[in-house]
C-alpha positions as CSV (number, residue, x, y, z in Angstrom):
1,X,0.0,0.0,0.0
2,X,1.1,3.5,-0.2
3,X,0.6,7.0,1.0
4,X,-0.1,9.7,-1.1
5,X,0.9,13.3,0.6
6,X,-0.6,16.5,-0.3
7,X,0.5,20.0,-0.2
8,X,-3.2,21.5,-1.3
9,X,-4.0,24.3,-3.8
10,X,-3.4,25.2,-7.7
11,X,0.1,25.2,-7.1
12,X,0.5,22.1,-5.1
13,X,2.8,19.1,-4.8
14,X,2.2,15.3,-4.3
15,X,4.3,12.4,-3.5
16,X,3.5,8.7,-2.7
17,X,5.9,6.8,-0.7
18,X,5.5,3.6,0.4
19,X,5.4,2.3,3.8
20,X,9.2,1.6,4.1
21,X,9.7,5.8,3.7
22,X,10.8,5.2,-0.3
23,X,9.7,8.2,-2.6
24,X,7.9,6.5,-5.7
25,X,6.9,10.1,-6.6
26,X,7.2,13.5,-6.7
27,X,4.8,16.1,-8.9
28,X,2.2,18.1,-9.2
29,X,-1.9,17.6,-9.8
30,X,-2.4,18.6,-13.4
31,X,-3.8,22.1,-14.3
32,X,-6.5,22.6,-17.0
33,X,-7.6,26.0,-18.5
34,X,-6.3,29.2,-17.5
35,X,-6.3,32.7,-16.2
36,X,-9.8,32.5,-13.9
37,X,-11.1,29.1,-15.2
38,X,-7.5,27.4,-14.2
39,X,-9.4,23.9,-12.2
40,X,-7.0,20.9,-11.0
41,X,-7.5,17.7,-13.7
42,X,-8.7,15.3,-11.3
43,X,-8.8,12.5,-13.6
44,X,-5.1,12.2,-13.9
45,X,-5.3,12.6,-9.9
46,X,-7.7,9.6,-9.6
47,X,-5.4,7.7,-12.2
48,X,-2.3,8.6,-9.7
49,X,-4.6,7.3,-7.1
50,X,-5.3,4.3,-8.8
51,X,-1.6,3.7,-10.4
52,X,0.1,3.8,-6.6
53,X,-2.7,1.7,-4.7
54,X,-3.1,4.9,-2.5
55,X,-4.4,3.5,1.0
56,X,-4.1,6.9,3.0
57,X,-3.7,10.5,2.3
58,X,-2.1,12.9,4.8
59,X,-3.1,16.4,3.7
60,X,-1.4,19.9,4.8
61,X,-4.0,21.8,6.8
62,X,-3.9,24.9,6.0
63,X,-5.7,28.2,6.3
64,X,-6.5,31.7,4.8
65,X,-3.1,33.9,5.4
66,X,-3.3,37.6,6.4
67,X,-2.8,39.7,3.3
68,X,-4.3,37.4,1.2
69,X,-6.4,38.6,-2.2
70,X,-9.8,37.3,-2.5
71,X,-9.8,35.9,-5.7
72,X,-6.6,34.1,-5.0
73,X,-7.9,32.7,-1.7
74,X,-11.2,31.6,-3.5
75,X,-8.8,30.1,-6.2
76,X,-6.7,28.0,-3.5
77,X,-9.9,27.0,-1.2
78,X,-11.4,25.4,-4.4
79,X,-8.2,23.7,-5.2
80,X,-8.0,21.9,-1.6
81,X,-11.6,21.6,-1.6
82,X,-11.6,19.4,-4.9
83,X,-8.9,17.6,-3.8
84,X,-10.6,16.6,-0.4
85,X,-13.7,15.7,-2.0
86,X,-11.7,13.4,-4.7
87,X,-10.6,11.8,-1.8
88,X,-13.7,11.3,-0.2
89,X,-15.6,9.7,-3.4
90,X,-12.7,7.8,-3.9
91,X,-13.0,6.4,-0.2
92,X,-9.2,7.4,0.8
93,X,-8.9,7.6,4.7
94,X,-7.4,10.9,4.9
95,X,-5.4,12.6,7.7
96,X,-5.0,16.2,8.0
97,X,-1.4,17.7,9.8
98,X,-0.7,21.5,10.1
99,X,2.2,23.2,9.2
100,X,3.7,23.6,12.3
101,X,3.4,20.1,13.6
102,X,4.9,18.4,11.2
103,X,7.6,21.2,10.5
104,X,8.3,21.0,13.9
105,X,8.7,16.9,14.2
106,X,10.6,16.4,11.0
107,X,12.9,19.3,12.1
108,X,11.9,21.6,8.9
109,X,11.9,24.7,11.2
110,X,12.6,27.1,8.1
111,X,9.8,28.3,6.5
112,X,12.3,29.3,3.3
113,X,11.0,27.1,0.1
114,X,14.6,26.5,-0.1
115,X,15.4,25.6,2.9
116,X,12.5,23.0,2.2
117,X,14.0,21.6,-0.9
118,X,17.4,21.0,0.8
119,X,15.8,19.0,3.3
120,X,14.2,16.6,0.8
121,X,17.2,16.4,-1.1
122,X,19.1,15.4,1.8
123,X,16.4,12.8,2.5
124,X,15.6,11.4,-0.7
125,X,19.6,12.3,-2.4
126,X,18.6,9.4,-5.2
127,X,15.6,11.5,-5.9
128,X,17.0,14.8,-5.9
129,X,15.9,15.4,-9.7
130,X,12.6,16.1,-8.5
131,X,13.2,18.6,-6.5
132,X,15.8,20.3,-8.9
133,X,14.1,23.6,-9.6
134,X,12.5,26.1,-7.3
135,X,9.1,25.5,-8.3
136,X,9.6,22.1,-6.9
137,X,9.4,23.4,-3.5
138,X,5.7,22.4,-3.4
139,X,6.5,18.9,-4.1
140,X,9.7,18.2,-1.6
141,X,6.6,19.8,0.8
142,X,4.4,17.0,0.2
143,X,7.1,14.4,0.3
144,X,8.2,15.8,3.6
145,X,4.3,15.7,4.9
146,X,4.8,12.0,3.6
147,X,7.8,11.4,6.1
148,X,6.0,13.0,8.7
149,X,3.1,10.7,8.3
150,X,5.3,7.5,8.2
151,X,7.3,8.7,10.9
152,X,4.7,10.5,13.8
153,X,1.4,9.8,13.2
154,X,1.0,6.8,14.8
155,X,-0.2,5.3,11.1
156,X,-0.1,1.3,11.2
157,X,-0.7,-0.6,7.8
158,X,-3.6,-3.0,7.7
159,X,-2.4,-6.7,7.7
């Protein structure tokens, strides 16, 4: 079985990793259309799903941040909200971890995006490709939510 890891919105990142804390991947939920009609392609999420044998997603709860636009708050909350209901008609137990906490356990205490991607390319150093590029700061995120998941949760694997 794996677990699928999920730093939410339009600009997200996902990783699966399988119960023994190996990456299998690294990426990003499609996007279709653009400008204002920009929506996540939940099919190729569902055929991720479906590819990896998800068992369990751990999900990064988050919140509205001060200083925020409107539109681009409406934007994210419909991203994370689509993903979460995916989920749910998909029957995926899902866990939910803030920020903090599982910053705080894996010992990510930087909030830099940099600082972020070092960490998950000192984890996974055979899988450093995918976090090569900034932009790939969402995804060493998720893959770090992952490890925190494996790691503190408490999460057993049904026999």
């Amino acid at each position: 079985m794996a677990i699928l890891a999920i730093d939410p919105g339009l600009n997200n990142g996902i990783a699966v990793l399988d119960c023994e804390r190996r990456l299998l991947l690294a990426t990003e939920i499609p996007v279709i259309g653009s400008g204002a009609n920009k929506r996540l392609n939940l099919i190729s999420f569902a055929d991720i799903l479906a590819q990896f044998r998800v068992g369990h997603a751990v999900i990064e709860d988050v919140a509205a941040m001060p200083k925020q636009g409107v539109a681009s708050m409406f934007r994210f909350g419909r991203a994370a909200g689509a993903i979460e209901g995916a989920l749910a008609a998909l029957k995926v137990p899902t866990t939910f971890v803030r920020p903090a906490i599982w910053k705080r356990d894996i010992g990510a205490k930087a909030k830099r995006d940099e600082d972020i991607r070092a960490l998950a390319i000192q984890t996974w150093p055979d899988q450093a490709h995918r976090f090569a590029r900034k932009r790939d700061h969402n995804r060493a995120e998720a893959a770090l939510i992952g490890l925190w998941f494996l790691q503190f949760s408490g999460f057993r694997e049904a026999s």
